[in-house]
N, C-alpha and C positions, 0 to 999 in steps of 0.2 A: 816207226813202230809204236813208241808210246805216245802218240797220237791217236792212233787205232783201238788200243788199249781203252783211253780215254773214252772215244766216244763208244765203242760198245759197252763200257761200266754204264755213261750215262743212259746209253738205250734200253738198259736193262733195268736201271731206277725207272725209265719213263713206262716202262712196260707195268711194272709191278704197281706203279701208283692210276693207271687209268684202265687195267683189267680188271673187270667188276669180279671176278671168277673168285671159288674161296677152294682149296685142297677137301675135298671129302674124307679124307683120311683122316684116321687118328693118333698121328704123329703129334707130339707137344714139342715144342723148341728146344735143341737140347742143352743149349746155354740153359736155361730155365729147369731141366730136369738134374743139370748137374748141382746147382746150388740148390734147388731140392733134396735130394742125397749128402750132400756136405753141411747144409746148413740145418735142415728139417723145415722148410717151406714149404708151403702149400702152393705148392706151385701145382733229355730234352735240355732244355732247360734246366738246368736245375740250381738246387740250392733257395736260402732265404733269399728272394729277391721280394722288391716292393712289387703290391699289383698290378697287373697290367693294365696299361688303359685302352680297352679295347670302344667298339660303339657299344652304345646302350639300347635297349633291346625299346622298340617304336612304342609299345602297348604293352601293358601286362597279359600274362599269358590268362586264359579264360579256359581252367583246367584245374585237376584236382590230382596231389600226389598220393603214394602209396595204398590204391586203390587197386586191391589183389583179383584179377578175375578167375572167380571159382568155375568148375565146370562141374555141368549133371553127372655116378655122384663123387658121388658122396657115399662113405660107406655105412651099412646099416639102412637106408634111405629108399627111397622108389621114386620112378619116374614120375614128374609134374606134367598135370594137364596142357593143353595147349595155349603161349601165349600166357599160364597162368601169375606169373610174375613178368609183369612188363617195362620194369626196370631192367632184369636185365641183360648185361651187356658182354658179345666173345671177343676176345683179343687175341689179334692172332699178328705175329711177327713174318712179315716177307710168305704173308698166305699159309702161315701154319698155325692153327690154334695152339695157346700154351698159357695163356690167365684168363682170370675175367674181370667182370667191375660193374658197374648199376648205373646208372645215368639219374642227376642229381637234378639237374634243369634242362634247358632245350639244348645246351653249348658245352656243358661239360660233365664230362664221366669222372667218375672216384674210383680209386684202384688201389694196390699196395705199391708201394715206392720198389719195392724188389723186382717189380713187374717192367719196369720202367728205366729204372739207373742201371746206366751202361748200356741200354741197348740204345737206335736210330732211333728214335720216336717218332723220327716223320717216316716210318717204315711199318708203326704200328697202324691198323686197322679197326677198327671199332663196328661190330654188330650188332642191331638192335632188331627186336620184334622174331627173333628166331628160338625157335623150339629143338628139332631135328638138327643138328648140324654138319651131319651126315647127310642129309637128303638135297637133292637138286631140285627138286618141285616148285620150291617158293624161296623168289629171290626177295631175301627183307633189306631193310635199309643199311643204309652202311657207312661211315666218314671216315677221313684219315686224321691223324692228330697233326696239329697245326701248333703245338707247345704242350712241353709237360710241366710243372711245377711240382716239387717236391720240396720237404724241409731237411731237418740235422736228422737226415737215414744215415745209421751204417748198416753193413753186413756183418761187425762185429757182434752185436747186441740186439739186431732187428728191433731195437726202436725209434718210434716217430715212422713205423712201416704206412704211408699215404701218400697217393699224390693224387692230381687233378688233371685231365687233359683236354685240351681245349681243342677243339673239334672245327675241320676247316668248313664247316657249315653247320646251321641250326636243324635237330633236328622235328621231325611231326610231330606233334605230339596228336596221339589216336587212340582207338581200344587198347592195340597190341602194341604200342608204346608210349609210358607214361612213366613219369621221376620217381625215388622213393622219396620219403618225407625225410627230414632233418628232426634228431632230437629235439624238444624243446624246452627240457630242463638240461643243465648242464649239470647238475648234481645228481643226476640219476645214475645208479649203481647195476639196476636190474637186479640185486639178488633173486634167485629162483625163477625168474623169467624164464621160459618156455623161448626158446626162441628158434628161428628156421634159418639155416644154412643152404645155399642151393649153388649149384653150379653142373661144368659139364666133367669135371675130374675123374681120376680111376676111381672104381667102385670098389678096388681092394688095395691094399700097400703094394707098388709095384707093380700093377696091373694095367689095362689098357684107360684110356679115358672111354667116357661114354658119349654116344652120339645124342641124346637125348637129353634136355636137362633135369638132372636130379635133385631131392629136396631132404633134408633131414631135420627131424627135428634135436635139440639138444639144449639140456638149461643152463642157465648163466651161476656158475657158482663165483663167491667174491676173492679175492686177489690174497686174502689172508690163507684161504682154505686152498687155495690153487699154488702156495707157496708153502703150506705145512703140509699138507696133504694127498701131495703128489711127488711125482719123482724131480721135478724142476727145484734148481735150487732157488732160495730169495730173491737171489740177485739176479735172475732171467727172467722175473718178471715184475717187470716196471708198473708204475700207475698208470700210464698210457697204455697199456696191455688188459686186455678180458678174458679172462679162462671160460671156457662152454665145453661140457661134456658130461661122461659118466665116469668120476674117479671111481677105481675099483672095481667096474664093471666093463668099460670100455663099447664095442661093439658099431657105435653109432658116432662121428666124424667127419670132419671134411677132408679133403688128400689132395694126392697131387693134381695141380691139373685146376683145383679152386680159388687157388691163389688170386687176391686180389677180389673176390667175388663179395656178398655180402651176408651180415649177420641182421637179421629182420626180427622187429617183434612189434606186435597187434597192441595198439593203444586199446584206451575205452570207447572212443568213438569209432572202432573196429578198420581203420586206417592203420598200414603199416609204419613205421621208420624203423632208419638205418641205427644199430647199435655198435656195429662191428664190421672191421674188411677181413676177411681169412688172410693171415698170415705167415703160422710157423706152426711146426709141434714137432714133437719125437716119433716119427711114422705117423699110421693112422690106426685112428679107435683103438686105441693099446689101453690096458687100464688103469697106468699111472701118469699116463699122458694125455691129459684133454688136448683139445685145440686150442688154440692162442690168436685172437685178433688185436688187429686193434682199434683199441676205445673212441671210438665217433667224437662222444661228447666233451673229450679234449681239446678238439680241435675244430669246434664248431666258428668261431670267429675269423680263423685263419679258413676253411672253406667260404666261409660269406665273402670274407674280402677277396678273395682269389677268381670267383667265379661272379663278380656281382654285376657283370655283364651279358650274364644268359638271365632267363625267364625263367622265375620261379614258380609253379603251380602254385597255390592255395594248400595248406596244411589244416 
């Protein structure tokens, strides 16, 4: 009898890892909805380990990152073009979407460590080049995660919320899927930054996710004013933490369902990078409550060395 047992668990891994197939539905995982609700997120391997030494990628990639294609959520937000951020990336656990993430080079996706710790990781799913997520029309690309890498996360304090997953194949890089760029100051603050949130998340607190990906935009206010000036106390948020939103006015946020997704903003050479991964907050668009990511440019050396076996675009 528990032989039998055995091998229909394993037919059932086997199934889930070689059906190309994604749930249309808009169900989010509900381990993930639940520590959304308890904790306020936006909703492998792990720990510090040394980097892996995987192969090194034959040629540099001959490709440009964080190249946003304009065309002729999130709440507060409207629906994105098609394709028009092609970073990024739906996560979806045993065929159910419930985070996201951006794809950083050809091999590995960025995400929030909440997305990640404690679930199978080789059970997660990685989609790229999708707009609709809902729609059966166009099958896009899609890899399983082959390792996840995370640092000192807890759920106590959602800090050092990051991880990396490395992907059991490389992927195209094309129109409708290309990296975002990497800071390249590390002492960049973004005060008042304009910057854009996107994901497939509920459009309201509580609500459904959306099938379509949504885009918002929200400024980067600094860490001093997002700890006197809101309802979070001091000590919730760390310097590895970025507040984006509208203290006081609220309206416009990322929610559940974004978790893990990305916080973008438009250099001078009109090239995106990444500043931020949606995170945490107290609901959504409330107006003592901004959103909470976390801070990229903390952790830029720990992503180089971790991933420094995919192909990096040109920045």
């Amino acid at each position: 009898m528990r032989l039998k047992w055995i091998i229909c668990y394993l037919g059932f891994l086997l199934l889930n890892l070689v059906i190309p197939g994604e749930s249309a539905g808009d169900g989010v995982d509900y381990e993930a909805n639940t520590l959304r609700s308890f904790f306020g997120t936006r909703f492998g391997t792990y720990g510090n380990r040394p980097p892996p030494r995987h192969d090194t990628p034959s040629s540099p990639c001959s490709c440009s990152c964080g190249e946003r294609n304009d065309a002729k959520r999130i709440v507060g937000g409207h629906a994105t073009a098609m394709n028009e951020f092609p970073w990024m990336v739906r996560l979806s656990y045993f065929n159910r979407f419930y985070c996201g993430g951006m794809l950083i080079n050809d091999r590995y996706v960025l995400t929030a460590a909440h997305c990640v710790k404690g679930f199978m990781w080789f059970m997660i799913k990685a989609t790229f080049g999708e707009h609709d997520r809902c729609s059966d029309t166009k099958r896009p690309e899609s890899r399983f995660v082959l390792r996840a890498i995370t640092g000192a996360f807890s759920f106590l304090n959602f800090d050092n919320d990051i991880a990396l997953l490395r992907l059991n194949d490389r992927v195209p890089i094309m129109d409708t899927i290309k990296p975002i760029c990497l800071p390249t100051k590390k002492d960049d603050l973004y005060i008042g930054t304009k910057a854009i949130a996107t994901g497939w998340g509920t459009l309201k607190e509580d609500g459904k996710p959306s099938c379509v990906l949504q885009e918002v935009e929200v400024p980067v206010i600094s860490n001093e004013a997002c700890r006197k000036n809101t309802s979070y106390t001091a000590k919730m948020i760390s310097d590895n933490m970025l507040c984006a939103g509208y203290p006081g006015v609220g309206g416009r946020d990322s929610c559940q369902g974004d978790s893990g997704g990305p916080l973008i903003a438009q250099r001078a050479d009109k090239k995106y990078e990444l500043i931020g991964v949606v995170s945490w907050g107290n609901g959504c668009a409330r107006p003592s409550y901004p959103g909470v990511y976390t801070r990229v440019t903390k952790y830029l050396d720990w992503i180089l060395q971790n991933s420094a076996d995919g192909c990096f675009c040109s920045s």
